[in-house]
C-alpha positions in Angstrom: -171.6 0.0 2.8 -169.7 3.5 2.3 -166.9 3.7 0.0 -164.1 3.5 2.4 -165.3 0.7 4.0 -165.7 -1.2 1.1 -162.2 -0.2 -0.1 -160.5 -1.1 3.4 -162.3 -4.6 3.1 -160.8 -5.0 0.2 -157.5 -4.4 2.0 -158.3 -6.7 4.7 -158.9 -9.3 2.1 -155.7 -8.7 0.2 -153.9 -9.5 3.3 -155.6 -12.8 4.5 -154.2 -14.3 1.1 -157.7 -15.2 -0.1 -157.9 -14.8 -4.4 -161.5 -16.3 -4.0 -162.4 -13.4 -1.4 -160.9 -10.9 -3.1 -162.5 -11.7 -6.4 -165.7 -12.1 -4.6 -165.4 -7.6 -4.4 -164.6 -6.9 -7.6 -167.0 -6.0 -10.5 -167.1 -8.7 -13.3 -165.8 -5.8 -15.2 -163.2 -4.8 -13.0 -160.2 -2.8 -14.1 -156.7 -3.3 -12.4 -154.3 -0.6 -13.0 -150.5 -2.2 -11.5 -147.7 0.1 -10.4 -146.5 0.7 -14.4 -149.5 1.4 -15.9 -150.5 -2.1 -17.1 -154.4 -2.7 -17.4 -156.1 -5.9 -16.4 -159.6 -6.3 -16.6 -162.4 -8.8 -15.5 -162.6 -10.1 -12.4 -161.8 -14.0 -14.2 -158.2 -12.7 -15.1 -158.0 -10.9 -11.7 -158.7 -13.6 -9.5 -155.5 -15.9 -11.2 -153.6 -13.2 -11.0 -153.8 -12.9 -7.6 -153.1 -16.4 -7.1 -150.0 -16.1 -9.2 -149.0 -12.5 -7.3 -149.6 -14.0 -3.7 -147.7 -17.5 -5.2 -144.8 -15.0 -5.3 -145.2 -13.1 -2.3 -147.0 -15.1 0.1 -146.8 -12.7 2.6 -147.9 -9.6 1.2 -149.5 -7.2 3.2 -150.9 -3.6 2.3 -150.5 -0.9 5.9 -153.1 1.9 5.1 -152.0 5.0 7.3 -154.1 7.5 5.5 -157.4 7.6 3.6 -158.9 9.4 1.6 -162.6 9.5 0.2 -164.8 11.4 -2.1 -168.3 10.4 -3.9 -167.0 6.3 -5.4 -163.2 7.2 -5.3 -161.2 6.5 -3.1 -157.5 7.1 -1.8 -155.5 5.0 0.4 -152.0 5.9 1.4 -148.9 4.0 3.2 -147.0 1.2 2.4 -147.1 -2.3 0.8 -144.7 -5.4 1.8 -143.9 -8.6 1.7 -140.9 -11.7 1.0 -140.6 -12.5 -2.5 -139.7 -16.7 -3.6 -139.4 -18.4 -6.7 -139.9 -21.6 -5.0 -142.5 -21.0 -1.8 -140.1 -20.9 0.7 -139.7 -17.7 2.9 -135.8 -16.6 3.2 -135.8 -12.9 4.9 -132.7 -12.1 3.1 -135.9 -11.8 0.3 -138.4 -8.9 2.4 -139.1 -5.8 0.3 -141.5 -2.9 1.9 -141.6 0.3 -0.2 -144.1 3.8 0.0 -148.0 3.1 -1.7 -151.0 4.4 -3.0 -153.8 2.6 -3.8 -157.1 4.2 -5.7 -160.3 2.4 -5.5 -163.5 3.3 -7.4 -166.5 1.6 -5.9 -169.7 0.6 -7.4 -172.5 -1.3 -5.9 -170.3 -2.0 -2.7 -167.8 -3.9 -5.0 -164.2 -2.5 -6.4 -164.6 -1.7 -9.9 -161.0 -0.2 -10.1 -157.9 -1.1 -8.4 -154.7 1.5 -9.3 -151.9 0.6 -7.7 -148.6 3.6 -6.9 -145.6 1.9 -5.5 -142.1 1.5 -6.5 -141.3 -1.8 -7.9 -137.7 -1.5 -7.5 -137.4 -3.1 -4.0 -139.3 -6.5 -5.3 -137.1 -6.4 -8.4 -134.3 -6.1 -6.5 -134.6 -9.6 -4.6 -135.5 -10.8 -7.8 -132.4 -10.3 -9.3 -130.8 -11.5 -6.0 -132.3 -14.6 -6.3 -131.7 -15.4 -9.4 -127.6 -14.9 -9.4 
């Protein structure tokens, strides 16, 4: 499977909610790279941090409206979204979208690095809402 296509199923995954699935594509040494420049590696600590990240936005969704791909690296550009809860239930007055890039390296038709670009600021921001 090519590079993008691996990458975008990896995408498609992220959206369907799935932490098993998604783990299923990554490397057992898997790197994850978040928004501030935190690493996470192995695809053990990946796949519960994923459940905890889609716990708090159950929604989440990733719209790729550009791609990018060259050798095992891969770009993906557009926007990431979703409704942020502290206690599972939806509220609207809690929906976030900001710009994103996503960087994939593939290996063996499996992610081995995820980087993540985006603006955390929105997310925060109902956070902080939420909690007052």
């Amino acid at each position: 499977m090519p590079p993008l296509e691996v990458a975008m199923r990896f995408v498609a995954l992220i959206n369907a909610h799935d932490p098993e699935r998604i783990a299923a594509l990554l490397t057992r040494d898997h790197k994850f790279i978040d928004s501030l420049g935190a690493e996470y590696y192995g695809r053990d600590t990946l796949i519960e941090a994923w459940r905890q990240y889609l716990g708090m936005v159950p929604d989440y969704q990733i719209d790729i409206t550009r791609s990018f791909c060259e050798g095992s690296e891969v770009v993906l550009l557009g926007a990431a979204r979703g409704t942020y809860t502290a206690d599972g239930v939806l509220d609207s007055a809690n929906a976030w979208s900001t710009p994103a890039a996503f960087r994939a390296i593939i290996r063996d038709e499996l992610v081995s690095e995820w980087q993540v670009y985006a603006d955390n600021e929105p997310i925060r921001q109902r956070m902080r809402e939420s909690s007052s």
